[in-house]
C-alpha positions as CSV (number, residue, x, y, z in Angstrom):
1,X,129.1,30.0,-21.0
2,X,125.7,30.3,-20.7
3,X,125.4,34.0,-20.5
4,X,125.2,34.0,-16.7
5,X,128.6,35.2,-16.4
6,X,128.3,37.2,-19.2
7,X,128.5,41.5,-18.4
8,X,126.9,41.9,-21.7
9,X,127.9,43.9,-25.0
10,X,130.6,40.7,-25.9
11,X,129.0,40.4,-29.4
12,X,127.8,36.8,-29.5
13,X,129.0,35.9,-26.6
14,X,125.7,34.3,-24.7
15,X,122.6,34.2,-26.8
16,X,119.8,36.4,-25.1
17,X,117.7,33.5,-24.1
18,X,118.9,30.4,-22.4
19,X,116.9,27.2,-22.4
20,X,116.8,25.5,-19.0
21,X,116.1,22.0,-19.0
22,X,112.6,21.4,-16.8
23,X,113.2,24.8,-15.2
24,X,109.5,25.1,-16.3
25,X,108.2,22.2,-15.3
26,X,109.8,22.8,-11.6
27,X,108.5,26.0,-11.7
28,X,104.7,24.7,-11.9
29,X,105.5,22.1,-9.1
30,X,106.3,24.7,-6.8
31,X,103.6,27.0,-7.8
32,X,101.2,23.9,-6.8
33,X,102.9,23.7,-3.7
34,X,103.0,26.9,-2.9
35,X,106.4,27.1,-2.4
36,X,106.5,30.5,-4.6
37,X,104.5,33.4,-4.2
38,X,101.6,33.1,-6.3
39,X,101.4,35.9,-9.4
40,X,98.2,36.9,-8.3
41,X,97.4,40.7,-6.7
42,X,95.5,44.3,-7.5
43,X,98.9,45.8,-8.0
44,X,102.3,44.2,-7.8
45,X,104.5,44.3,-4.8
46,X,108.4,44.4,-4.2
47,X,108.1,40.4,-3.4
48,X,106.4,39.9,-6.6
49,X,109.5,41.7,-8.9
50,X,112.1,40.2,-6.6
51,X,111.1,36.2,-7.3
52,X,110.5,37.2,-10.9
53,X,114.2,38.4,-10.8
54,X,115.8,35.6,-9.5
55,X,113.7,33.1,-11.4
56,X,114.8,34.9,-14.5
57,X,118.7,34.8,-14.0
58,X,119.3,30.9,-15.5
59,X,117.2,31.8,-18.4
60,X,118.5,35.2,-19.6
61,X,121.9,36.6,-20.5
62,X,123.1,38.9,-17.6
63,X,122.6,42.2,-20.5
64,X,119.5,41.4,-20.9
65,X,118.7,40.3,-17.4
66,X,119.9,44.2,-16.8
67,X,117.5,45.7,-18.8
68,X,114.6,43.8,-17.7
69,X,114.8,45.0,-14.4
70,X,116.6,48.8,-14.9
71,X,114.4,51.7,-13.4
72,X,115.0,53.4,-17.1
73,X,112.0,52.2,-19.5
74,X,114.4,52.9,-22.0
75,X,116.2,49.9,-21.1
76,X,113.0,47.9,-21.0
77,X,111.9,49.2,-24.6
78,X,115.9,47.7,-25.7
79,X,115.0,44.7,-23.8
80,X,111.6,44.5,-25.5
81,X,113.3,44.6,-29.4
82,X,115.3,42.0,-28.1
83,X,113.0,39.4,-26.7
84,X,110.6,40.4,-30.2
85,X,113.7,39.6,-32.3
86,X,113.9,36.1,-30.3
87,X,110.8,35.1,-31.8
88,X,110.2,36.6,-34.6
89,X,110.7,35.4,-38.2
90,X,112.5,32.0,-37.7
91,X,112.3,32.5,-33.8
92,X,116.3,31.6,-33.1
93,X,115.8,31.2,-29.6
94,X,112.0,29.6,-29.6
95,X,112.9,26.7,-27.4
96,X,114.4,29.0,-24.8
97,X,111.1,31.3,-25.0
98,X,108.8,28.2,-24.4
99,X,111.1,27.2,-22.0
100,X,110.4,30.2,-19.9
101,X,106.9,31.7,-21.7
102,X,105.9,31.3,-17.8
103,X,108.2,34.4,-17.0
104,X,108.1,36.3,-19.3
105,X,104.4,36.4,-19.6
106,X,105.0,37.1,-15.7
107,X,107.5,40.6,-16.8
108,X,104.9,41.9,-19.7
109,X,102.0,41.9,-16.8
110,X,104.7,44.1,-14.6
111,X,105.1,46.8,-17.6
112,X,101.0,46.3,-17.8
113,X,100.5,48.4,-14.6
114,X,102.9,51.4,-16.0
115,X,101.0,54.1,-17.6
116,X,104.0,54.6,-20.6
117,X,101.6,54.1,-23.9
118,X,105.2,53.2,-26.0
119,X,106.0,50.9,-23.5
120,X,102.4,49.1,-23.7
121,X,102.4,49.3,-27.0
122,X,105.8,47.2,-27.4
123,X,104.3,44.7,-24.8
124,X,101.9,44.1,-27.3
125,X,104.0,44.1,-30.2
126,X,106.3,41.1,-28.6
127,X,103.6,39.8,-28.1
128,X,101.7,39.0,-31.5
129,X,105.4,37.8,-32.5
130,X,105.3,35.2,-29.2
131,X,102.1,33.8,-30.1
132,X,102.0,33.6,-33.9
133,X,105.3,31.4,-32.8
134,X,103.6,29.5,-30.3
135,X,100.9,29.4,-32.9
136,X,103.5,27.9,-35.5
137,X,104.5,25.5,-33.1
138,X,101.4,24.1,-32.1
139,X,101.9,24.9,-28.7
140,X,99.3,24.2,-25.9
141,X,99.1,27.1,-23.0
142,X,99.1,25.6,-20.1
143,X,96.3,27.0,-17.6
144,X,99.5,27.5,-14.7
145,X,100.7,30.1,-17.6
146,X,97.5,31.1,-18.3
147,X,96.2,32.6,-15.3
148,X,99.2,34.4,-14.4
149,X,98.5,36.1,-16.6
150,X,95.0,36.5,-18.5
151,X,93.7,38.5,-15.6
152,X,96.2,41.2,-16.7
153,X,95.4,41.1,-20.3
154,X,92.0,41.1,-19.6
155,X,92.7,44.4,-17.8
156,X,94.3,46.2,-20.5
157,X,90.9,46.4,-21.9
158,X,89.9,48.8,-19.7
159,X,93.3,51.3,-21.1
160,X,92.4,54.6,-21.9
161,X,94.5,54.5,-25.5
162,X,92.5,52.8,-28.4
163,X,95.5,51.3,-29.8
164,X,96.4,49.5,-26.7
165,X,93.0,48.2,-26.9
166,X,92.7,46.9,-30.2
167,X,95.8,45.2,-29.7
168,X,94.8,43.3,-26.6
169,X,91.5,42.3,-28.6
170,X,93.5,40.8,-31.5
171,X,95.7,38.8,-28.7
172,X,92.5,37.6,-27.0
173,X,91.5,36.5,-30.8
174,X,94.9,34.9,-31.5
175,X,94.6,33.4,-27.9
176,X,92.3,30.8,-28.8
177,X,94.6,29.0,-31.6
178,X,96.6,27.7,-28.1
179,X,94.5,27.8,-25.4
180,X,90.5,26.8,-25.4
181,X,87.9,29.1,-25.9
182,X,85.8,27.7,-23.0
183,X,88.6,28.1,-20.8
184,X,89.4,31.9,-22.1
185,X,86.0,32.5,-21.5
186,X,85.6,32.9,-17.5
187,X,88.9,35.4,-17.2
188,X,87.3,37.7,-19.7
189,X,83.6,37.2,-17.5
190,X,85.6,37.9,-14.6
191,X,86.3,41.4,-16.5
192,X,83.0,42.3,-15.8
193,X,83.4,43.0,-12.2
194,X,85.9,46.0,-13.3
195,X,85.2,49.3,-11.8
196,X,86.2,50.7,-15.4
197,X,83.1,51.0,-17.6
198,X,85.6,50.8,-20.8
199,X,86.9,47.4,-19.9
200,X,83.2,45.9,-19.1
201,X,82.4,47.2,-22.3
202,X,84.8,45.6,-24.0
203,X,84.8,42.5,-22.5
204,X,80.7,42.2,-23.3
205,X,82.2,42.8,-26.7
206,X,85.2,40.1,-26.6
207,X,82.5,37.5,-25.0
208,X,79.8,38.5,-27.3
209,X,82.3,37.2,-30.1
210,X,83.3,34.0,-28.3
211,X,79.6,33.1,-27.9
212,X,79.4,34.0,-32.3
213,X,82.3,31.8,-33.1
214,X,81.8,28.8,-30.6
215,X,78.2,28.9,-29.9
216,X,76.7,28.0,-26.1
217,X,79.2,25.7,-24.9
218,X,81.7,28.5,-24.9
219,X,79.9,29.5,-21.5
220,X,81.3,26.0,-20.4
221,X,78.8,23.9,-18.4
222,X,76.7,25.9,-16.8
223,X,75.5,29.1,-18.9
224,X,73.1,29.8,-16.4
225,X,75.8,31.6,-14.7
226,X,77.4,33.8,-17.6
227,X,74.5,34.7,-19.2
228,X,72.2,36.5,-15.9
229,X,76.1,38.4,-15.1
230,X,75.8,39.7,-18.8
231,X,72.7,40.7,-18.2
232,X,73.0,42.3,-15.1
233,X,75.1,45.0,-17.2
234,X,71.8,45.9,-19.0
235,X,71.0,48.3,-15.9
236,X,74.3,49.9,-16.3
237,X,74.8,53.6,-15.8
238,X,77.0,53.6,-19.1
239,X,75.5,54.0,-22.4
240,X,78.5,51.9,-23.8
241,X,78.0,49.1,-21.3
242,X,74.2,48.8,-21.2
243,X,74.6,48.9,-25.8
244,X,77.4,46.1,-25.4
245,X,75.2,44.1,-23.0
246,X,72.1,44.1,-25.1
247,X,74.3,42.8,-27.9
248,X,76.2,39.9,-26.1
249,X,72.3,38.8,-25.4
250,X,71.4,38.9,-28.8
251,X,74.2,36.6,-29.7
252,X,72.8,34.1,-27.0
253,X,69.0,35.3,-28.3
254,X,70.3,33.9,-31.9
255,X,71.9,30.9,-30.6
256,X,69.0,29.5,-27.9
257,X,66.1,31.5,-28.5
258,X,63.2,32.2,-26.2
259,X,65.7,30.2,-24.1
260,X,67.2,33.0,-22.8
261,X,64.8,34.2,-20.9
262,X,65.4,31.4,-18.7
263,X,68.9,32.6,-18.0
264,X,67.7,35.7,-17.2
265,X,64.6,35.2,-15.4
266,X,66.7,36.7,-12.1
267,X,67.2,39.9,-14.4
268,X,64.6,42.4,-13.8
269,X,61.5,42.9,-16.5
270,X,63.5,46.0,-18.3
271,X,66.2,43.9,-19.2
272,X,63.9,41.2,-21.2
273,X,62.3,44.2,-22.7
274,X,65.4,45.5,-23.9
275,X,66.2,42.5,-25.4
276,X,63.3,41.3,-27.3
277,X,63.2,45.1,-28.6
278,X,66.5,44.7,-30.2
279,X,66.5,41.1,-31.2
280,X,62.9,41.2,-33.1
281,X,63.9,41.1,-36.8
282,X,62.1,44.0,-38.8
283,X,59.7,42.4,-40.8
């Protein structure tokens, strides 16, 4: 069988994961054609969880199909070891977990908006195992995974727990093995609009280090647009933001120089100021 049936607890009956053939691939085409909701809102609604269930039932076991959508986070934690265990070490049941990376990338940015630390904290643990396999494998993200759910990641860098943090900063860094930097770089920009002063600190920070390691074109085509919204954040009431800021300038300073003011000619005198003050090398 292929686990469908299965009510769960049968030993080996029904591995956890079940790979469907071009279930992802039909997936996408109705995403383009709108004929699914699109995973895309502030906070998730009943319509959201509901096609997430139903798309998940070919491609789990009924047990763990269960667990994934229980109302005890217990369950979710059980469900959690189990989908780590899928693709950890030699990651038994890897094709199945590229087959639907789409969903459950989808059911981690569900357990995103719960405030349970443990519960994040798992998230993130599954997730390092996912992507050093996806790493192993060479695998490409595609961008109709991608932003279903980088806009959620991206959020979690706003969480009030340091740990949670820190782990979505070393996914972001892993991220870029399987999915460009340039094309990274605009969700965690986008980050900058967050009400949360944390989270536009740290993503100043994340793009700071994505301007370090790939230089300029990082900022894609047309850095005249990144580089005035980073700069906008010098003005910031937060002491943390307007610090990160300034440093996400430097790195631009040190890559194009007296160019910089050019980008940020819009930005008011202070903000050059501030700049040149922190970039002049003591002599």
């Amino acid at each position: 069988g292929k686990g469908a049936g299965d009510k769960g607890g049968g030993g080996d009956e029904g591995s956890p994961l079940v790979f469907v053939r071009n279930g992802k691939e039909q997936r996408m085409k109705d995403d383009e054609k709108l004929k699914v909701m699109r995973w895309n809102f502030a906070t998730p609604r009943q319509d959201h969880i509901d096609q997430l269930r139903e798309q998940l039932v070919p491609c789990v076991s009924s047990a763990l199909h269960a667990q994934l959508f229980h109302n005890d986070f217990k369950q979710h934690l059980s469900a959690l070891s189990t989908l780590t265990q899928s693709v950890s070490g030699s990651a038994p049941h890897k094709a199945a977990a590229i087959g639907c990376l789409d969903l459950l990338l989808r059911w981690v940015t569900l357990r995103f908006f719960e405030t349970n630390t443990t519960i994040n904290l798992k998230c993130l643990e599954f997730l390092k195992a996912l992507f050093h396999m996806l790493v192993e494998d060479g695998y490409r993200m595609s961008d109709y995974e991608a932003t279903a759910f980088l806009p959620y990641l991206v959020q979690k860098l706003g969480d009030a727990k340091d740990p949670v943090r820190k782990g979505v900063k070393g996914l972001l860094s892993d991220l870029c093995s399987f999915y460009p930097p340039m094309k990274l770089f605009p969700f965690i920009l986008d980050g900058l609009k967050s009400k949360n002063a944390r989270q536009r600190t740290e993503c100043l920070e994340s793009l700071g280090v994505l301007m370090q390691n790939n230089g300029m074109l990082v900022c894609g085509a047309n850095p005249g647009k990144a580089v005035p919204l980073m700069a906008a954040q010098i003005s910031d009431r937060d002491n943390a933001v307007r610090s990160a800021a300034i440093n996400a300038l430097v790195v631009v300073y040190n890559h194009v120089g007296d160019e910089v003011y050019k980008f940020t000619a819009q930005v008011r005198e202070c903000t050059c100021t501030c700049t040149v003050r922190a970039t002049k090398k003591p002599n």
